[in-house]
C-alpha positions as CSV (number, residue, x, y, z in Angstrom):
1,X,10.6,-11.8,-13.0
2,X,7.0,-10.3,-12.8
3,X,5.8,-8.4,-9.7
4,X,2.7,-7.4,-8.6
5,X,0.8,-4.4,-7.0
6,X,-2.8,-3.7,-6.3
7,X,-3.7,0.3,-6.7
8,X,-7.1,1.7,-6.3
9,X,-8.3,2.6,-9.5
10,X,-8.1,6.4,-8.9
11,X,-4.5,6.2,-8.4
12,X,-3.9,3.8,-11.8
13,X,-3.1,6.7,-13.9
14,X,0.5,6.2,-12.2
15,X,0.4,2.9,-10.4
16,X,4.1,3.0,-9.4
17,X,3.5,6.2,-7.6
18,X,5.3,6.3,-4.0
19,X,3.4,8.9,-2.4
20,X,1.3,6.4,-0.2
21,X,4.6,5.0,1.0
22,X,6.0,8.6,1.4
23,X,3.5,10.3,2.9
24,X,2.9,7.4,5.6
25,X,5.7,4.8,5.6
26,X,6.0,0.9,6.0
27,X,7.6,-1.4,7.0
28,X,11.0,-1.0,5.2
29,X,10.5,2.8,4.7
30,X,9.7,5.9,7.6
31,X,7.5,8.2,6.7
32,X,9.1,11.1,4.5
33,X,11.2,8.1,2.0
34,X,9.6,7.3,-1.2
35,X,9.3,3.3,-2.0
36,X,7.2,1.1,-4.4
37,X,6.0,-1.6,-2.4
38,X,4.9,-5.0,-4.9
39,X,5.2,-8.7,-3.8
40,X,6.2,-11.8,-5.9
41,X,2.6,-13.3,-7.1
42,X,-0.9,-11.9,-6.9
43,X,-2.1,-14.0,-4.4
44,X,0.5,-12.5,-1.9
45,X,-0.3,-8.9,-3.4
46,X,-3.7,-9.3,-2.4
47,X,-3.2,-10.6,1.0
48,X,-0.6,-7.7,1.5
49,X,-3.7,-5.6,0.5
50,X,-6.5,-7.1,2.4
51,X,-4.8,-7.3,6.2
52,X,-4.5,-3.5,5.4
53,X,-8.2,-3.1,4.8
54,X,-10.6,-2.7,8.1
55,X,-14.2,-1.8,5.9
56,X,-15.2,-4.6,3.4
57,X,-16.2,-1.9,1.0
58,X,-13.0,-1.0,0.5
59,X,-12.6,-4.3,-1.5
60,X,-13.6,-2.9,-4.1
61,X,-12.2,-0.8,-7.4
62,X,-9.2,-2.2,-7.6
63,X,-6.5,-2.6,-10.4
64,X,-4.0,-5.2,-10.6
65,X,-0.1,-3.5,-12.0
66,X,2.0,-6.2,-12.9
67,X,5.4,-4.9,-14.4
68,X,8.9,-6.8,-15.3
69,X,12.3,-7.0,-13.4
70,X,15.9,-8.2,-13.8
71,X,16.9,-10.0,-10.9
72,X,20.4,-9.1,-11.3
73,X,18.7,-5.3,-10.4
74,X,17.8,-7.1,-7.0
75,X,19.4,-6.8,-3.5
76,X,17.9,-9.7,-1.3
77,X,18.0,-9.5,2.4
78,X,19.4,-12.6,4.1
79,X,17.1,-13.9,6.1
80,X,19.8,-14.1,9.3
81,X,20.6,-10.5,8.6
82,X,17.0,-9.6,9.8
83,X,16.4,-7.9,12.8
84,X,14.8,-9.9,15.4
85,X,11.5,-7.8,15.6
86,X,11.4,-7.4,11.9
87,X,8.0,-9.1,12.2
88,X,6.2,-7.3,14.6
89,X,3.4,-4.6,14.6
90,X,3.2,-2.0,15.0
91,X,6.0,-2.0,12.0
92,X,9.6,-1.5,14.4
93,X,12.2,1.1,13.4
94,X,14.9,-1.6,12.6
95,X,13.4,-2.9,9.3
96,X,12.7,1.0,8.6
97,X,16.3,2.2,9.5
98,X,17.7,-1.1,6.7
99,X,15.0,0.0,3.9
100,X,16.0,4.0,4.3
101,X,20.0,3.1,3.8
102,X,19.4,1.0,1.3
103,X,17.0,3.7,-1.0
104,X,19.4,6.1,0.2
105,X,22.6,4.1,-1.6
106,X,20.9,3.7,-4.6
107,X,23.0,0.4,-5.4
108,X,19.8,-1.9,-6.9
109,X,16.7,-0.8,-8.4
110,X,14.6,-3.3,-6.0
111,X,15.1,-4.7,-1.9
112,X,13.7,-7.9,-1.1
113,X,12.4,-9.1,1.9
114,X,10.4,-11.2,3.5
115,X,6.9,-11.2,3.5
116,X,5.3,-11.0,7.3
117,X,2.5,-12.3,6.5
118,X,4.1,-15.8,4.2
119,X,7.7,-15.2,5.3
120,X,8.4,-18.0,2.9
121,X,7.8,-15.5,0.0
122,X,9.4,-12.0,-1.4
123,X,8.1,-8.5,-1.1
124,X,9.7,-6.0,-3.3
125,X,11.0,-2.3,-2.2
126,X,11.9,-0.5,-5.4
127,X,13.5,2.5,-5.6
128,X,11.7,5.1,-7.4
129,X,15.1,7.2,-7.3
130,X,16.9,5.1,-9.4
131,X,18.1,5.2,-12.8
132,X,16.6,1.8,-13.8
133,X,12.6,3.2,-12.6
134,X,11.9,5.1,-15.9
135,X,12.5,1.7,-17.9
136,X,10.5,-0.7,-15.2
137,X,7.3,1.7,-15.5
138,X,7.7,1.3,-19.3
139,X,7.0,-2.5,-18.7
140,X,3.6,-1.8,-16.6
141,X,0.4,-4.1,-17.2
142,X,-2.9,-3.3,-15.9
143,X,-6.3,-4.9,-16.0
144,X,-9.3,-4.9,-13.1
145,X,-9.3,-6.5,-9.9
146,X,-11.7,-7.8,-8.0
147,X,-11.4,-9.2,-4.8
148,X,-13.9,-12.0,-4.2
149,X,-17.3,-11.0,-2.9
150,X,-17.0,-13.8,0.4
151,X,-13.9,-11.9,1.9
152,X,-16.8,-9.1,2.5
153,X,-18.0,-10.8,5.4
């Protein structure tokens, strides 16, 4: 399967970089626990992108990392197994506490789960701590993005 991620050109050099996610968590990470967050199509990607973005100029210089996994390297979350605030902001603890044991295991290369936003499609958690990682950033595509101009305001 092909997944998606939209980097800001100045981090494309090493678009699977989990430092953002590190540094300042999300929603199946805390803050301190290293993740590569991509999503299952571009249009979700950039949705993912955009409800983070509060300045239209931020719209801009953009790449779009597109990069291939096995799904036998993927551990899906059921969707009754979710907590029952998994969609709520601010992000809760509980979808935080599931993503931290699972990168802590090691067992898959990639989580699934549940996009908030289109809950009918997948996110992607993938472990940058696993042996699989080096071989998935061999597969990495890039090429520009650009986000249309009418989603500036």
């Amino acid at each position: 399967m092909r997944l998606f991620r939209l980097v800001k050109e100045r981090y494309a050099a090493d678009p699977l970089d989990p430092q953002g996610a590190r540094r300042y968590g999300g929603r199946w990470n805390s803050r301190g626990r290293g993740g590569v967050y991509a999503s299952d199509s571009i249009a979700l990607a950039a949705l993912e992108k955009l409800v983070h973005l509060h300045r239209p100029e931020v719209l801009e210089g953009f790449v779009l990392c597109s990069f291939e996994l096995d799904e036998a390297q993927v551990m899906r979350l059921a969707p009754d197994g979710l907590p029952r605030d998994w969609r709520t902001d601010p992000v809760p603890r509980s979808t935080q506490r599931i993503g931290d044991e699972w990168l802590q295991r090691g067992a898959s290369l990639a989580l699934a789960v549940p996009s908030t936003l289109v809950p009918q499609q997948s996110n992607f958690l993938v472990n940058p701590e696993h042996p699989g990682f080096e071989a998935l950033k061999a597969s990495v595509t890039m090429e520009p993005f650009r986000f249309d101009p009418r989603l500036q305001g």
